[in-house]
C-alpha atoms as one frame of an Amber mdcrd trajectory, in Angstrom:
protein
 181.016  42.097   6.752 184.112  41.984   4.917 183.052  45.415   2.913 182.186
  46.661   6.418 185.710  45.990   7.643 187.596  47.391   4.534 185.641  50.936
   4.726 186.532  51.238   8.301 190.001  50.835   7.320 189.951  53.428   4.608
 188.539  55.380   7.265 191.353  54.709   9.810 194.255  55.377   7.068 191.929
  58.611   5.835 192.633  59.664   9.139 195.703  58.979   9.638 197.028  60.185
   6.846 195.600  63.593   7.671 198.295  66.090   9.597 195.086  68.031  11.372
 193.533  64.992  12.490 196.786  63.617  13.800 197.695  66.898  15.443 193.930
  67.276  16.845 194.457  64.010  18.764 198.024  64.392  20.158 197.325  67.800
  21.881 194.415  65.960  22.872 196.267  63.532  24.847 198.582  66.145  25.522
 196.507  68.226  27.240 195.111  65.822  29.358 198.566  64.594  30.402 199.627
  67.825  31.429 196.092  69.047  33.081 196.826  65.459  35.578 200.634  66.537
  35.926 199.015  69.689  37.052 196.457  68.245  39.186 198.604  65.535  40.836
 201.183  68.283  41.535 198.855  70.727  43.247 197.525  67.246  45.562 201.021
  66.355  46.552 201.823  70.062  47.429 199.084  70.166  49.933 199.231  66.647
  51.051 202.810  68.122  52.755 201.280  71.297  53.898 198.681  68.498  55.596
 201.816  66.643  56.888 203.233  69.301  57.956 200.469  70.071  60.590 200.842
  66.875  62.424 203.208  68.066  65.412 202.003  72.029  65.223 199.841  71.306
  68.819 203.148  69.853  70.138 205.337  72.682  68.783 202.867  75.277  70.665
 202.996  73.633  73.680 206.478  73.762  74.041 206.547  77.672  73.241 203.443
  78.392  75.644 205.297  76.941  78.401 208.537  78.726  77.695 206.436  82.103
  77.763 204.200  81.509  80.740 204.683  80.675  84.070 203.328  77.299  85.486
 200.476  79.036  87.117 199.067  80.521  84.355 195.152  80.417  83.609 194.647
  77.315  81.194 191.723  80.036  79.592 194.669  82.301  78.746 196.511  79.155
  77.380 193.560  78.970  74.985 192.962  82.187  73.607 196.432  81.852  72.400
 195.884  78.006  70.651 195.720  77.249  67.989 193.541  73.702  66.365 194.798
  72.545  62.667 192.133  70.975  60.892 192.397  68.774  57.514 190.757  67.456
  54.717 192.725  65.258  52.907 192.428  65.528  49.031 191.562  62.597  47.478
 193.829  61.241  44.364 191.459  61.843  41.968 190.941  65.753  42.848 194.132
  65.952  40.374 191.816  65.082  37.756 188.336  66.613  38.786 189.512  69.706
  41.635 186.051  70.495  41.268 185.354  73.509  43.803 188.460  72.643  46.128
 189.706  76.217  44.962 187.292  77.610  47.271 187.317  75.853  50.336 190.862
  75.671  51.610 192.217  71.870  52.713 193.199  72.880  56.052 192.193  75.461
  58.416 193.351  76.881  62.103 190.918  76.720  64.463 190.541  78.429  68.043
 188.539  78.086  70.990 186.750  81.780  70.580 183.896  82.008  68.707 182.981
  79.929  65.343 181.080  81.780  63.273 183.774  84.553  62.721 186.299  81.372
  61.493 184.361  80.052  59.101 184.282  80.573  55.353 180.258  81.239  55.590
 180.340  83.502  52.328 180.428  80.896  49.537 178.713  82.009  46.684 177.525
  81.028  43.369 176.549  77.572  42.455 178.437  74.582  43.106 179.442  72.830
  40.289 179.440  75.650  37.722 182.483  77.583  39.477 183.939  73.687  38.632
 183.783  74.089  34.970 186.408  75.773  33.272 189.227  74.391  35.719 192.415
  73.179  33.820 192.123  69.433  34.976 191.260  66.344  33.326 187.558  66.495
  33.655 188.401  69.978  31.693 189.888  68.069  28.928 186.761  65.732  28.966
 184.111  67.984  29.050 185.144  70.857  26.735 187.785  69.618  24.415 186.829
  66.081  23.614 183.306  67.247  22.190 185.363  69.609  20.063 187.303  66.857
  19.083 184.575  64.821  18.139 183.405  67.961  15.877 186.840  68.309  14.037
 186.745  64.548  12.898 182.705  64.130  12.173 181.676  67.473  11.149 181.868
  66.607   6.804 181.303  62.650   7.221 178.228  62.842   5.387 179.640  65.889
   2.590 183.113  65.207   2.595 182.763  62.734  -0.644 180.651  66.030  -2.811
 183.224  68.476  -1.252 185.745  66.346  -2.880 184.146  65.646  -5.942 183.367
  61.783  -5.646 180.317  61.697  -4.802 178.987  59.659  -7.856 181.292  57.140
  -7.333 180.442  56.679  -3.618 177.133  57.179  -4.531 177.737  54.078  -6.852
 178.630  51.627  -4.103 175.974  49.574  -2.720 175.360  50.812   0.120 173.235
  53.854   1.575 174.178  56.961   2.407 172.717  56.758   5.931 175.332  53.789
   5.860 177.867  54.980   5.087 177.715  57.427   7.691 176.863  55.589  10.690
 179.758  53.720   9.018 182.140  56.563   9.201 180.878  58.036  12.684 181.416
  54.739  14.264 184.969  54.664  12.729 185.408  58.057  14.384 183.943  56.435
  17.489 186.447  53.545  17.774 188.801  56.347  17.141 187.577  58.047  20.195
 187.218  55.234  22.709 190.861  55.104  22.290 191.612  58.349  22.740 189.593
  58.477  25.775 190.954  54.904  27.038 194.429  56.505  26.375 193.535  60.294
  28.087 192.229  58.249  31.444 194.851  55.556  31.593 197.563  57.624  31.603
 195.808  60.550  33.583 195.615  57.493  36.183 198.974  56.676  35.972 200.281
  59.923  36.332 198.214  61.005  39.196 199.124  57.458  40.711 195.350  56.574
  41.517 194.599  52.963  41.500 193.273  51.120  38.927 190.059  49.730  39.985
 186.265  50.535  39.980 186.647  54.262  40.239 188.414  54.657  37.395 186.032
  52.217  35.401 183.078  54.565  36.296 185.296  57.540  35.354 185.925  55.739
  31.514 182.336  54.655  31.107 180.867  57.811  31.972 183.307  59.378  29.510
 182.655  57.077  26.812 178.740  57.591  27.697 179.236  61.354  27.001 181.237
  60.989  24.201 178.402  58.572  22.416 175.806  61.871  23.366 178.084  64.031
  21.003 177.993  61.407  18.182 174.394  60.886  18.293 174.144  64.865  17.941
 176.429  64.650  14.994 174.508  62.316  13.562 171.541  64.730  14.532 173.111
  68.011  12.737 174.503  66.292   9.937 171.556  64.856   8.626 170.164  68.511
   8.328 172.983  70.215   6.833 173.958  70.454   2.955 177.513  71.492   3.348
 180.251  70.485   5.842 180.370  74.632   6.690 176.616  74.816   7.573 177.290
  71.556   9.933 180.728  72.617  11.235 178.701  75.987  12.440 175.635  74.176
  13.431 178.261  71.793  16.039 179.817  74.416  17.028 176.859  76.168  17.990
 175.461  73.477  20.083 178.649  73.146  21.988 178.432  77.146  22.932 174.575
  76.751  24.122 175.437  73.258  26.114 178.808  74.033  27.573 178.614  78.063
  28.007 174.684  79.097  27.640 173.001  76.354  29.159 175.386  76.689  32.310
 175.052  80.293  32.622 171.404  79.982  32.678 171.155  77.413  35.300 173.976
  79.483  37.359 171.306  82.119  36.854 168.623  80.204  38.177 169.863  78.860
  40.669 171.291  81.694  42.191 167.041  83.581  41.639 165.407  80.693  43.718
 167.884  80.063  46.483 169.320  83.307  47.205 172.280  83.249  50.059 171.659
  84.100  53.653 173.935  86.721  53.991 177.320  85.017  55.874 179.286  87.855
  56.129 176.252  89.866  57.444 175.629  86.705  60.377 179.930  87.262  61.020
 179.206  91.348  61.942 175.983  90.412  64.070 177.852  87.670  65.910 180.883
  90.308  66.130 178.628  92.710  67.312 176.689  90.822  70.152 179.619  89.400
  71.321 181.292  93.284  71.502 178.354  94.778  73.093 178.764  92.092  76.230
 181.826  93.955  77.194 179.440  96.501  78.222 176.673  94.454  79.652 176.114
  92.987  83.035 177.938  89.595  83.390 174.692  87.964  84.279 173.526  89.469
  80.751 175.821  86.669  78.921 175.923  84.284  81.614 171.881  84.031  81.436
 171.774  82.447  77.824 175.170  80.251  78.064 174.087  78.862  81.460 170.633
  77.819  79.794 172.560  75.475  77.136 174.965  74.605  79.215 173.279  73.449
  82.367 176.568  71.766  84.231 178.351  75.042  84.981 175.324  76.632  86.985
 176.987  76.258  90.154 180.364  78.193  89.291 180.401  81.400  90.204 180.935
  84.531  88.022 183.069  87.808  89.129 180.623  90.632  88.278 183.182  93.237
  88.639 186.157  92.259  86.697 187.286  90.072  83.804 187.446  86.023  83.792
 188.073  83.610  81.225 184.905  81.731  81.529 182.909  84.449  81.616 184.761
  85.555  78.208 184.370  82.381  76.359 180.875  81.941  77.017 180.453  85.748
  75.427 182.052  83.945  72.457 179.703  80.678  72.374 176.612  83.027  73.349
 177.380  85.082  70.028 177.407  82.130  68.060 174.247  81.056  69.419 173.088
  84.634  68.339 173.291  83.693  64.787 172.878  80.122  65.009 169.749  80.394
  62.818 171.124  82.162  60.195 174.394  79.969  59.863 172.140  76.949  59.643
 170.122  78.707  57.044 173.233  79.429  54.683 174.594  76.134  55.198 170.650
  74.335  54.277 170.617  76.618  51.080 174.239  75.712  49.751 172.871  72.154
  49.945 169.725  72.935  48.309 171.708  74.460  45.997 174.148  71.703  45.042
 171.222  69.142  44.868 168.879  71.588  42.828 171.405  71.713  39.926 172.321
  68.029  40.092 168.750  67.501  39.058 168.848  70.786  36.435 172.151  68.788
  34.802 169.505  66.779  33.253 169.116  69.857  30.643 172.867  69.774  30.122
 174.872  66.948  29.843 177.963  68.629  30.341 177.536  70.140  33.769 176.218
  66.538  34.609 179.386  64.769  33.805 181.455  67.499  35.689 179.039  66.895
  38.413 179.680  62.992  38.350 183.521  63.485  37.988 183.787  65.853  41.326
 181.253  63.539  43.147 183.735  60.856  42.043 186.818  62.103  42.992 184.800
  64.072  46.246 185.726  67.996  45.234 181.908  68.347  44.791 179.995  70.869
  47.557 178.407  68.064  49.686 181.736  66.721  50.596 183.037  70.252  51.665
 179.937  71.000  53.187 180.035  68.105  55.581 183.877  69.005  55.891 182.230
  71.896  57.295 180.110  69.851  59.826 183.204  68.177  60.864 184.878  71.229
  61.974 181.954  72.841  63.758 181.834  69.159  65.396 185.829  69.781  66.160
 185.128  73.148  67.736 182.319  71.680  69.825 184.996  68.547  71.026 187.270
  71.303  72.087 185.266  73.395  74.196 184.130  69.893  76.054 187.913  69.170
  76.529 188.897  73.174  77.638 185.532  74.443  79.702 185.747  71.796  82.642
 189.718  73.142  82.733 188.427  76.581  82.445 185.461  77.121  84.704 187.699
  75.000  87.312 190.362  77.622  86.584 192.716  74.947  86.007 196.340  76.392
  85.485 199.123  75.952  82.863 200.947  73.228  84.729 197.998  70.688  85.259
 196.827  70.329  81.152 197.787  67.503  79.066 198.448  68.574  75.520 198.447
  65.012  74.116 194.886  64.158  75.653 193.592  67.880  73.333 191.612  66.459
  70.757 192.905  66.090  67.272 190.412  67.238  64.332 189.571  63.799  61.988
 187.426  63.736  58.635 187.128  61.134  56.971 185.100  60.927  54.019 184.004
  57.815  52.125 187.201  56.230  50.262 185.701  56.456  47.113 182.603  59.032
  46.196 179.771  57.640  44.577 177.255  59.353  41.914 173.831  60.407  41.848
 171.874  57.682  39.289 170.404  60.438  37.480 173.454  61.939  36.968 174.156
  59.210  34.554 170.410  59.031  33.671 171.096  62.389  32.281 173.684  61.622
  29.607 171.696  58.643  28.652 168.244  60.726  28.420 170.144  63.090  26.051
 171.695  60.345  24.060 168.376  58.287  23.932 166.384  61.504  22.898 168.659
  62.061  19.702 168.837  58.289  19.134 164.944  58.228  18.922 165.490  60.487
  15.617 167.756  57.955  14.028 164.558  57.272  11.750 164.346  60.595  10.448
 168.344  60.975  10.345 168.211  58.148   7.833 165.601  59.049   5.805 166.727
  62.641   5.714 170.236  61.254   4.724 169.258  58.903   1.827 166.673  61.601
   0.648 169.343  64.156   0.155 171.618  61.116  -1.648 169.086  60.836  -4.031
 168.364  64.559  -5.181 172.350  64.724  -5.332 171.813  61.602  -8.140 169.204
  63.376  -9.915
């Protein structure tokens, strides 16, 4: 044990005494300090935009009635509202933002028609427009493994390279020792770099320090065992420290570039997109052509869904507010289908690569980090469901005032409902997710057999 102990120290000093090894772990830590000042900044910047949106429904009422007279029609009071709604970031979207860069954090709403409001064109797949963000799931998923390459790449050549390989090869030990030595030196190594990277990430983006951030380290340090294990895997079959540095560096292009592109291809082949732009211009459309229609030609399908305001009548020869709004809602219901389509297939989407992670352990631990710190697609899609909810409230609260042509002077602004999401406090992760990195890392630990043979076979044709 004692041996044991004193080669893991050479190790340590080896590395330390090394300028590149030293460097490679500072900008490391670097990196990931300044991808969570980056993150935390961009959260507190639109946590006061989100502030900032508290009294807007107060500051339009006191315009509105400072424009219009007291009588005014509370339907023309409406087309000229405006709803905020908000999702508020959590802490931890400073260190996985995940796909919050495509759905914005707050939105406007009004009482006309909802499809034309809504963001309906998302494409691509979620979690792959994810990777490549500057944040400290970046830093995790792309430059640790690189890391991990710099420092292991020539454990098991370095000693030929350097032309003392007879006298290691003297010790008594093996050389598949010796290496799992070494690569577990590199490991402690690592843990601490990682424990370091996500403790002061933590701190910085001021998230609390509690099970969250436990998950967050373990799944890191899960990951990071994956890329040992595959060092340990391309090492074994390489005779120089060139052949293995190329062989790494290869498998970190096909699992963090090819393998997502693929998927991101596949993906996008089986569940094509509904077209949402297409369902905006058909609702747009419908909802024109009623301007040239009959009244009863719009009233018809609103009054079947909305059975209570049978008994009002209709002008037929000139304009009204209710008959205008129900134009709106009767174009939405026009492309209700398709809407409901688009928004099933993003889903299908986001779950349908969860599961294809399991061929690519890094888009599974992005995955896990934006589920985690809930910047992952099913969050913002039931964001989406909150605010279709929201618009739904609203007409409840305005079409009573409306088809009762209620005026300006007899609506209370502080009884208009105020738009409320609140996800789970802290997001929680798929199983397999997890299952993933530990399928990967269990499949190149079943070779472990054949790493150490392969190892001590090429120790002893060096002796010869």
């Amino acid at each position: 044990m004692k041996a044991v102990l004193r080669r893991l120290h050479c190790e340590f000093r080896h590395a330390a005494r090394s300028r590149a090894v030293v460097m490679a772990l500072v900008l490391v830590v670097v990196a990931g300090a300044v991808a969570a000042h980056l993150g935390a900044a961009d959260v507190a910047d639109t946590q006061r935009d989100l502030a900032a949106l508290d009294g807007e429904i107060d500051a339009q009422e006191l315009k509105l009635r400072s424009v219009h007279r007291a009588d005014a029609d509370v339907g023309l009071i409406g087309y000229f509202l405006t709803f905020p709604t908000k999702h508020e970031p959590s802490p931890w979207a400073a260190l996985s933002a995940g796909v919050s860069s495509a759905f914005p954090y707050s939105q406007h709403l009004r009482l006309l028609g909802l499809v034309p409001q809504l963001d309906s064109e998302a494409t691509g797949s979620p979690g792959i427009a994810s990777l490549g963000r500057f944040d400290l799931s970046f830093v995790i998923v792309f430059l640790v493994p690189l890391l991990i390459i710099a420092l292991a790449h020539d454990i098991a050549t370095r000693d030929d390279e350097l032309g003392i390989g007879s006298l290691v090869a003297a010790q008594p030990l093996s050389t598949f020792q010796l290496v799992v030595e070494r690569l577990f030196a590199v490991g402690i190594l690592l843990a601490g770099v990682i424990g370091l990277l996500v403790g002061l990430a933590a701190a910085i983006a001021g998230v609390k320090f509690d099970h969250t951030l436990a998950t967050w380290l373990g799944l890191a340090l899960l990951y990071a065992a994956f890329w040992l294990v595959a060092v340990l895997a391309v090492v074994a079959g390489s005779k120089t420290s060139i052949s293995a540095l190329l062989r790494l560096i290869g498998l970190w292009i096909t699992l963090c570039i090819v393998v997502p592109a693929v998927l991101n291809a596949i993906v996008l082949t089986f569940f094509p997109l509904p077209g949402g732009v297409l369902a905006t211009v058909e609702q747009r459309q419908f909802m024109n052509a009623g301007w040239d229609k009959a009244k009863a030609a719009t009233m018809e399908p609103f009054l079947a869904r909305r059975t209570e305001y049978a008994d009002v009548s209709i002008p037929q020869e000139r304009f009204s507010w209710p008959w205008y709004y129900a134009m709106h809602e009767v174009g939405d219901q026009q492309v209700a289908e398709q809407i409901a389509s688009h928004r099933a297939q993003l889903e299908r989407r986001a779950q349908t690569l969860e599961r294809l992670s399991a061929l690519a352990p890094p888009i599974a631990l992005q995955l896990a980090f934006d589920r985690l710190a809930r910047t992952d697609m099913l969050t913002y899609l039931r964001h989406g469901d909150s605010i279709a909810a929201y618009h739904e409230e609203l007409k409840g609260f305005f079409y009573p005032l409306i088809f009762a042509e209620a005026k300006l002077h007899s609506l209370r602004f502080t009884d208009i409902p105020r738009h409320h999401y609140s996800p789970p406090k802290t997001g929680t992760i798929p199983g397999f997710l997890a299952l993933s990195i530990v399928a990967a890392t269990g499949i190149l630990g079943l070779g472990i057999p054949w790493f150490r043979r392969r190892l001590n076979r090429s120790s002893i044709h060096h002796d010869d």
